[in-house]
Legacy VTK file of the C-alpha trace (Angstrom):
# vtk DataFile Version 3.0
C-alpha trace
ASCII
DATASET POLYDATA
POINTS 78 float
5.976 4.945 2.835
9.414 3.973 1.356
10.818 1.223 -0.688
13.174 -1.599 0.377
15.806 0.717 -1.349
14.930 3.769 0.884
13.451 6.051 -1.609
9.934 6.799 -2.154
7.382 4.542 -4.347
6.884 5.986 -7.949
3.894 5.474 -9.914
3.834 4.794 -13.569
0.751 4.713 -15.746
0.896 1.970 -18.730
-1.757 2.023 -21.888
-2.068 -1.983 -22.222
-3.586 -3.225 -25.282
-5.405 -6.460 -26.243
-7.550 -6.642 -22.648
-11.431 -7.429 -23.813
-12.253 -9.248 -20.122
-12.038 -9.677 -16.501
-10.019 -12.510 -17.003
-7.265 -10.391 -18.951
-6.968 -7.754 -16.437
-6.503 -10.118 -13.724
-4.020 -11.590 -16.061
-1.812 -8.373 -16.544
-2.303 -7.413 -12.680
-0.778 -10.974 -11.676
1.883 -10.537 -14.027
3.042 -7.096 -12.918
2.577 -7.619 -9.138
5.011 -10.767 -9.360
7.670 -8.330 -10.337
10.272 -7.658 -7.955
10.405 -3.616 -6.838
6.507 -3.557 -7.597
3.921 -2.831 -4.622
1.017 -2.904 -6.560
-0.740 -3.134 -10.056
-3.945 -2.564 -10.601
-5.811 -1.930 -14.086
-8.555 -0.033 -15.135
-10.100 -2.452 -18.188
-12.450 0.595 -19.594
-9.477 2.662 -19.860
-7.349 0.427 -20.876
-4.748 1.849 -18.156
-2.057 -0.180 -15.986
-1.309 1.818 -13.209
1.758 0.601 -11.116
3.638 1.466 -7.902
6.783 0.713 -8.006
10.639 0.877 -6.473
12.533 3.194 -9.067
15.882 1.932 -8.077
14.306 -1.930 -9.183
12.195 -1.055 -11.655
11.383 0.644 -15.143
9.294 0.278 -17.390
10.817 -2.398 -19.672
10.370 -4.656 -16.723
6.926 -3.621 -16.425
6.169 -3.894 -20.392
8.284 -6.993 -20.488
5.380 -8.436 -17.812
2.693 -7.293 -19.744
4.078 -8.849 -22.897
4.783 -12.655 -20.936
0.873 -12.151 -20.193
0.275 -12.319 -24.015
-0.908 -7.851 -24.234
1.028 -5.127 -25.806
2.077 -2.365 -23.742
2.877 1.551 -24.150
3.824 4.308 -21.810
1.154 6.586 -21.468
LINES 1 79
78 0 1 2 3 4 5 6 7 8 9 10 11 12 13 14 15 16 17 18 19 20 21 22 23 24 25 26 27 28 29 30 31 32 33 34 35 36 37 38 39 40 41 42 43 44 45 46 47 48 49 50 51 52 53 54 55 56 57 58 59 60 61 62 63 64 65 66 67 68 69 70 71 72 73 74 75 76 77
């Protein structure tokens, strides 16, 4: 599969702190997917892991962290 841009889809894992619940990793998955460049979000609440697909030539992870920080969590590169 390839990105709007052309290139291929990256995938980035995230360490996201501050998620207790459901409700916050539904939170932190809305908030990433409605980035622009980003196919999909999806987290892993035991973990603690954010693990995103995303366009490299749209996105990086400042825009992904800068999401996850809007949603009210921290966020770290793993």
């Amino acid at each position: 599969m390839t990105c709007k841009s052309g290139g291929d889809w990256k995938t980035l894992a995230v360490v996201v702190s501050g998620m207790t619940c459901n409700h916050c990793k539904k939170a932190v998955e809305d908030a990433v997917s409605g980035v622009d460049g980003i196919s999909s979000a999806s987290v892993d609440l035991n973990k603690g892991l954010l693990k995103v697909v995303y366009d490299p030539e749209q996105v990086d992870f400042t825009k992904v962290q800068d999401a996850v920080v809007r949603a009210g969590y921290g966020a770290s590169q793993n």
